[in-house]
C-alpha positions in Angstrom: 31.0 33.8 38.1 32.8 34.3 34.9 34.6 31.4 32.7 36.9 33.5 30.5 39.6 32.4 30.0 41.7 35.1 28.4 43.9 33.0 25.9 43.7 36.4 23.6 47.2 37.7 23.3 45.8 41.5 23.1 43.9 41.0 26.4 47.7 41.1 28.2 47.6 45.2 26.7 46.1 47.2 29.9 46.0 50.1 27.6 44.3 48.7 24.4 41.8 47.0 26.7 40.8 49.9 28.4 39.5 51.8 25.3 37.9 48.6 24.3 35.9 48.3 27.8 35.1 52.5 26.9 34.2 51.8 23.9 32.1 48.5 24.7 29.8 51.0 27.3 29.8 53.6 25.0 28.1 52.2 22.3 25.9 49.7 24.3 24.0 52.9 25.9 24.1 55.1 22.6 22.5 52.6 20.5 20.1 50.4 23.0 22.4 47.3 23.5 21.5 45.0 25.9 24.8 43.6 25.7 28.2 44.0 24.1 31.6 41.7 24.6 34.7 41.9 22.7 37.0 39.0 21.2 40.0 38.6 20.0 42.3 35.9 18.4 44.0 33.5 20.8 47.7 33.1 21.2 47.8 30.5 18.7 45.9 32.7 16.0 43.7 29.3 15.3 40.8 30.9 16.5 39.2 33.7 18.3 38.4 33.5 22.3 37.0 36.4 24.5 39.1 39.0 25.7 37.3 39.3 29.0 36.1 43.1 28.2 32.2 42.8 28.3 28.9 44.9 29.0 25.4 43.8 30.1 22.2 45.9 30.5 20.5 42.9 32.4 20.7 39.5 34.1 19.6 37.9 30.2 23.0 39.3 29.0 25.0 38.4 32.0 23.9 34.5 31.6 24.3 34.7 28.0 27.8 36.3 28.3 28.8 33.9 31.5 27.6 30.7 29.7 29.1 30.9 26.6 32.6 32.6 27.3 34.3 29.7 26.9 32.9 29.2 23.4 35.8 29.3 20.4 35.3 30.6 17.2 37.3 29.4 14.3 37.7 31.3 11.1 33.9 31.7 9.3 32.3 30.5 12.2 29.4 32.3 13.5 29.2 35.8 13.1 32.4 36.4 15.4 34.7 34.0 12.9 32.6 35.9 10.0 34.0 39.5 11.4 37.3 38.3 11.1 38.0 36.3 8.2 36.3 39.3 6.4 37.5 42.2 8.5 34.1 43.4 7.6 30.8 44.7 10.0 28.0 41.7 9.8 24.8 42.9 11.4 21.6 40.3 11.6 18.2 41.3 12.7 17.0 38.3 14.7 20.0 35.7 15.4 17.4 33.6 17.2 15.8 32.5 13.9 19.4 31.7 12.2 20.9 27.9 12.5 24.0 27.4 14.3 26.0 26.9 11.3 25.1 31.3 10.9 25.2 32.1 15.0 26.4 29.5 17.3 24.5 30.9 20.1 21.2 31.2 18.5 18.6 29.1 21.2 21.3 31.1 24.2 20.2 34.6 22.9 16.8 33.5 22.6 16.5 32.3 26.7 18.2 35.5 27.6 15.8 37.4 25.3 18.5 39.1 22.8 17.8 39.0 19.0 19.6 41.9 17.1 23.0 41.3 16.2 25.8 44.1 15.3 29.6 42.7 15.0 32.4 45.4 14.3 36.3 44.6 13.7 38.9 47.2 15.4 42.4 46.6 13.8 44.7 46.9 17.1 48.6 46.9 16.6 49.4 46.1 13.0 46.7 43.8 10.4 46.8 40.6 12.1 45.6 41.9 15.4 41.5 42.6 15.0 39.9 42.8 18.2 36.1 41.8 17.2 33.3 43.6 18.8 29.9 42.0 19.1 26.8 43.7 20.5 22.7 42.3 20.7 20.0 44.0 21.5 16.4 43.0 23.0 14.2 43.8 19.7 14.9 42.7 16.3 16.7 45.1 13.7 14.3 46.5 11.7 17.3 49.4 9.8 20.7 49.8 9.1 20.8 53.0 10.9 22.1 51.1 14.0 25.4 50.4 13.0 26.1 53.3 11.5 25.1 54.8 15.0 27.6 52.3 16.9 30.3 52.9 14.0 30.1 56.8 14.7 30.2 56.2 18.3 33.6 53.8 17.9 35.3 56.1 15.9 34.2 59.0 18.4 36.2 56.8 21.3 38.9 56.0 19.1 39.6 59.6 19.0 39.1 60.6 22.4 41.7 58.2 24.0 44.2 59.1 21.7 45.2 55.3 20.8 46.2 55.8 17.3 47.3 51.7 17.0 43.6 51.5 16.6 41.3 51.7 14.2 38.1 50.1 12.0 39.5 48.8 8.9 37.4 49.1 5.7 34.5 47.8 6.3 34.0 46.3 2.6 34.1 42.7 0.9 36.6 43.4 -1.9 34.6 41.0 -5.0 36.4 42.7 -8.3 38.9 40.7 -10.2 40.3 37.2 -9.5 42.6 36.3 -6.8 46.1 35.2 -8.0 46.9 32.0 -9.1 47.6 29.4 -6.3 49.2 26.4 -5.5 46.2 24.7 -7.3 45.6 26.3 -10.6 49.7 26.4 -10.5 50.6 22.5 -10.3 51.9 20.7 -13.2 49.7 17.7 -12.7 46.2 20.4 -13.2 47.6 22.0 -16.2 47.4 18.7 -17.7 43.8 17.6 -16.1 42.7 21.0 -17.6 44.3 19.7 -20.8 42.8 16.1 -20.6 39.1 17.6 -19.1 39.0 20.6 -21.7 38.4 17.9 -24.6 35.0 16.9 -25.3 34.2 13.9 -23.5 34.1 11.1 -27.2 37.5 12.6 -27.8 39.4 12.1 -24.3 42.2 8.8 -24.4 42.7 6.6 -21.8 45.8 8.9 -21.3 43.5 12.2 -20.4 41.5 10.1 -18.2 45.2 9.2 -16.2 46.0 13.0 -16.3 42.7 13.7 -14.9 42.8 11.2 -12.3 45.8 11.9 -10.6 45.0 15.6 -10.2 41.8 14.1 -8.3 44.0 12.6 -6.0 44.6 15.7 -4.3 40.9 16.6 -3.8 38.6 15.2 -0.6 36.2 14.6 -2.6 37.4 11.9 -4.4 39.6 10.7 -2.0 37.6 7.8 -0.6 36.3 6.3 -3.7 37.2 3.6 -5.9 39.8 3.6 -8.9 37.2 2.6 -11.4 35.0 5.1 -9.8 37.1 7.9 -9.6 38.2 6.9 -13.6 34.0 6.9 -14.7 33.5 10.2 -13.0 36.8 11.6 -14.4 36.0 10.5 -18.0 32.8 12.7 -17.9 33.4 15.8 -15.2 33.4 19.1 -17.1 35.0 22.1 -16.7 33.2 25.2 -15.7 33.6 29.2 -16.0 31.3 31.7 -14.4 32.2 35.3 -14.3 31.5 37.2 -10.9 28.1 37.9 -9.6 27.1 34.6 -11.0 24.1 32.3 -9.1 24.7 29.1 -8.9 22.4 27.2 -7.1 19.7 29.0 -5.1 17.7 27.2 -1.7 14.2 28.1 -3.2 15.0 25.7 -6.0 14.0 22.0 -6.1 16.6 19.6 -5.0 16.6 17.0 -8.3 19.8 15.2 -9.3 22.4 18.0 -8.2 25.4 18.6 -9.3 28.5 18.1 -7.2 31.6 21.3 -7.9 35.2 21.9 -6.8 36.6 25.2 -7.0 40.5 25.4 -8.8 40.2 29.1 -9.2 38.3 31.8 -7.6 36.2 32.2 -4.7 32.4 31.9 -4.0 30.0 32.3 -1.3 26.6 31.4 0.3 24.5 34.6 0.4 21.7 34.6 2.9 19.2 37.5 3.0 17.2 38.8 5.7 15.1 42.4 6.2 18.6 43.7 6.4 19.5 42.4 2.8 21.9 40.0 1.6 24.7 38.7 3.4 27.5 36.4 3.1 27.8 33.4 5.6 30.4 30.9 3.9 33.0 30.7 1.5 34.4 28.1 -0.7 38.0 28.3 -1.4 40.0 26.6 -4.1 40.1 22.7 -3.3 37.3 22.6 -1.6 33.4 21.2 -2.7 30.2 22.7 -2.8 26.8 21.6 -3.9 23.3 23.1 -3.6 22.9 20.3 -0.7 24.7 22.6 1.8 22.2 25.4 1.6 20.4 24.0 3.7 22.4 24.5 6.6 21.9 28.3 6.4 17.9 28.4 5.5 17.2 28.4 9.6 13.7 28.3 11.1 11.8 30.3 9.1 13.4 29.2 6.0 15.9 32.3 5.2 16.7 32.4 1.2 20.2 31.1 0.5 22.0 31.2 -2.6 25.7 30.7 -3.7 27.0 33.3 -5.9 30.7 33.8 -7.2 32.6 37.1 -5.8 35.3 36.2 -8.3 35.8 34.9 -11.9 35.5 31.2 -11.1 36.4 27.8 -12.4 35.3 24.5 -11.0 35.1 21.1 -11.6 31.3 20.0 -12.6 30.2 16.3 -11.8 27.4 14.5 -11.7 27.1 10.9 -10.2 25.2 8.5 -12.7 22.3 6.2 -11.4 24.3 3.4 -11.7 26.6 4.7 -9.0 24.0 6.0 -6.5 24.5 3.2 -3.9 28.3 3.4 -3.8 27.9 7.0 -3.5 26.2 6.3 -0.1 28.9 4.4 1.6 31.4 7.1 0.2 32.8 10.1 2.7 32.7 12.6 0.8 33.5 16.2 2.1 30.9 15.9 4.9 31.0 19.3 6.8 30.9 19.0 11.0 28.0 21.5 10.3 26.0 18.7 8.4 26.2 16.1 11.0 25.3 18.6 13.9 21.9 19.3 12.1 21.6 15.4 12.6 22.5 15.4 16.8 18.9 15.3 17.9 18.2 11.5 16.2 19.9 8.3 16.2 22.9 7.5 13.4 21.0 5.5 11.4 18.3 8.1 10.8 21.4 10.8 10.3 22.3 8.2 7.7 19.1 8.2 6.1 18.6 11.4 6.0 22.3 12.6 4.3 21.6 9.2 1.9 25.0 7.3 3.3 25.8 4.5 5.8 26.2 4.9 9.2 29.7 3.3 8.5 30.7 6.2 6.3 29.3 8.4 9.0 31.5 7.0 12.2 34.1 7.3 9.4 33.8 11.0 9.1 32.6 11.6 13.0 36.6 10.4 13.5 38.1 12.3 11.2 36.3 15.4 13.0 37.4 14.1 16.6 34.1 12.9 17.6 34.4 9.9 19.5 30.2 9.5 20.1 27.1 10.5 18.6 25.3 13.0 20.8 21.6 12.6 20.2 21.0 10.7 23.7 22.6 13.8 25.6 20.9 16.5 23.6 17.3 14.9 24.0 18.2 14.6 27.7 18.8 17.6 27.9 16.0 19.5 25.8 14.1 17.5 28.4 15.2 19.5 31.6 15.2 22.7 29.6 11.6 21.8 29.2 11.1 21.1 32.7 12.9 24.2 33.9 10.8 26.2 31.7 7.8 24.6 32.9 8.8 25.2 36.5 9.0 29.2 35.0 6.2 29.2 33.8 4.2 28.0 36.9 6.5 30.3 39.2 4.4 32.7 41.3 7.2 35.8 41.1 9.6 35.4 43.1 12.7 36.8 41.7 15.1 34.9 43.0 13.9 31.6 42.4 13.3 33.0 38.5 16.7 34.0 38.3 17.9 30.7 39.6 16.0 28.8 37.6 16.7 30.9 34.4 20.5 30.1 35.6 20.2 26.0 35.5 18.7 26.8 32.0 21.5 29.1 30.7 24.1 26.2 32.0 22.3 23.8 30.2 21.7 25.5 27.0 25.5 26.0 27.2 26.1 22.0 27.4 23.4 21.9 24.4 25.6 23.9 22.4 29.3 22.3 23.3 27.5 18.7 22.9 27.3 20.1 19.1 30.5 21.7 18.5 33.4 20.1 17.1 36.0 20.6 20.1 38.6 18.1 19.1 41.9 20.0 19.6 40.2 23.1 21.3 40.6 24.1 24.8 37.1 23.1 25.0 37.8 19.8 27.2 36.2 16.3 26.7 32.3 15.5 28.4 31.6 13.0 30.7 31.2 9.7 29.7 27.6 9.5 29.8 26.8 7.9 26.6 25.6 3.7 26.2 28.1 1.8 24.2 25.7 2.3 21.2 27.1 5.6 20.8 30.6 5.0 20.7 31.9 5.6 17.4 34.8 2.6 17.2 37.7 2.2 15.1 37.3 1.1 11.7 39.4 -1.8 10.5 38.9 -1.2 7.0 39.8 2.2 6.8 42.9 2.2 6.9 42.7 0.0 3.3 40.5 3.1 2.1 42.5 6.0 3.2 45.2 4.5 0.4 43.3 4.4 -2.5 
């Protein structure tokens, strides 16, 4: 019945994994878990896979686990890709409430009735080898005590088998002082954009606009857009400081004419909060852009609080796009997360357009550069509509057990579909999906692209 396939290096160890599958049982029946599975990063180090080492209380947690083994998790995705990146515990009290963009398999745990999440990183064979361990339970987390139970009870196992190439790594975010310099803040051509961009705006040449403008040249955000574009904005972007602890933009706050920032130096985070307290569930790293726009990829159903906050000393970039260039903004690709568009799967294009305020052209535009070759929303609908039948079908079903459990089945497989129908899968092992789609929703080449990709 299972799907793994065990592309995790460390799942080739007989030894290692048989403490893991100890210590998997162990802390599933101290603690209450109605399901624990470990992961591990593949061969290839791109991403994490499961290791094939798993424990289930009931048949919720053996459909969850058997539908969604063959699920990937890159760097900062969910809280698996979260674990490792930060080599840090992540704990959530009810995962089915978060978006995907915070736990991939958030409507999955809800069908199989899981909601507590607790995700621990063992360090196995030297620091690039963390074998991630990720347990849910049936009720919500209402206290921290939890983990420290399952912590206790991993260290406890760690002890008893005697494998000393094993061990929980500190389980802390270091956030004091600023990273060193990289290839970034380093280059020649930013020491003379900081130069050109420190003056105040009346005072900058025609020279500091050059200087600044081919720095931008390296930055997605400005990649796309015209040279008198990308010479207005330059003439008048600012440069920024905020020391570490510092909230930037916050999801509670109106949306107004915001800002657009790219990170040169330092590192921030979104910070999402729960009854657990706050958390972080992103980071932005030099080069890349952020705006108060992306919170609301993490606020979920019930409309978590979200905020971006610098761990480090930061500097950034600071724009703001003028009226007058509004509408070309729209047909511009800026950095466009996978994560954005996915919100967007359940409706047609256009109405994804509308909604992120660009074209449908610049959207096919970025669908391609993220390896997606057609735009879902038929599929998905179809498919929330024989979830709802299914359900229905539960509903009305007298008790038999078997035909609940077969039923429950179909909707565990198509939940799974649900999910990989959203996730970006171009140049996983994920595989491609039928071709089920009308030719409406083929995303086609672009003939003017190429033109734009040059400027």
């Amino acid at each position: 019945m299972s799907k793994v396939s065990c592309g995790a290096a460390v799942a080739n160890d007989e030894r290692v994994m048989l403490v893991v599958r100890e210590i998997l049982r162990e802390v599933a029946k101290a603690c209450g878990f109605s399901h624990g599975e470990a992961l591990a990063p593949r061969q290839d180090g791109h991403c994490l896979v499961q290791t094939g080492a798993s424990w289930q209380r009931d048949l919720g947690a053996e459909l969850f686990y058997t539908y969604s083994s063959d699920l990937i998790f890159p760097p900062n995705v969910g809280v698996p890709g979260r674990c490792w990146k930060l080599r840090q515990t992540q704990m959530h009290s009810d995962v089915t409430v978060l978006p995907p963009t915070v736990f991939l398999r958030a409507e999955m745990a809800l069908k199989a009735g899981l909601r507590g999440c607790v995700a621990i990183p063992i360090q196995a064979k030297g620091s690039s080898d963390l074998i991630i361990m990720l347990y849910l339970t049936p009720k919500p987390i209402t206290g921290q005590e939890i983990i420290f139970k399952a912590l206790e009870v991993t260290r406890e196992v760690l002890a008893r088998s005697g494998e000393g190439s094993m061990t929980i790594p500190q389980a802390a975010l270091d956030t004091g002082g600023s990273p060193g310099l990289n290839s970034i803040a380093q280059s020649r051509s930013w020491l003379k954009c900081e130069i050109a961009v420190g003056k105040p705006v009346a005072s900058r040449t025609a020279a500091d606009v050059d200087d600044a403008v081919k720095f931008t040249r390296k930055l997605d955000f400005f990649k796309h857009m015209p040279e008198s574009t990308r010479e207005e904005l330059c003439r008048h972007m600012t440069i920024v400081s905020q020391p570490p602890g510092a909230v930037l933009d916050r999801s509670t706050e109106a949306q107004g004419n915001q800002p657009w920032r790219v990170v040169f130096l330092g590192r921030l985070a979104v910070i999402s909060s729960d009854v657990l307290g706050p958390y972080p569930v992103w980071f932005f790293e030099p080069g890349q852009t952020f705006a108060r726009s992306y919170l609301n990829l993490f606020v979920g159903k019930v409309g978590l609080r979200t905020h971006i906050e610098a761990l480090t000393a930061v500097r950034y970039l600071e724009l703001n796009i003028p009226p007058h260039l509004a509408p070309e903004f729209k047909v511009w690709t800026r950095p466009l997360w996978y994560e954005e568009l996915a919100q967007y799967f359940h409706v047609s294009i256009n109405e994804a357009a509308e909604a992120l305020g660009i074209c449908p052209s610049a959207i096919k535009r970025v669908c391609r550069r993220h390896g997606l070759s057609r735009w879902p929303h038929r599929r998905i609908i179809s498919i929330e509509r024989s979830i709802g039948t299914l359900e229905s079908k539960l509903e009305a079903d007298e008790g038999d057990p078997v035909v609940s459990a077969g039923l429950r089945t179909e909707v565990m497989e198509l939940v799974r579909n649900k999910i990989l129908s959203r996730c970006n899968l171009s140049g996983s092992d994920g595989g491609a999906f039928p071709d089920l789609f009308d030719d409406e929703d083929r995303i086609g080449p672009d003939a003017g692209e190429a033109g734009e990709e040059g400027q």
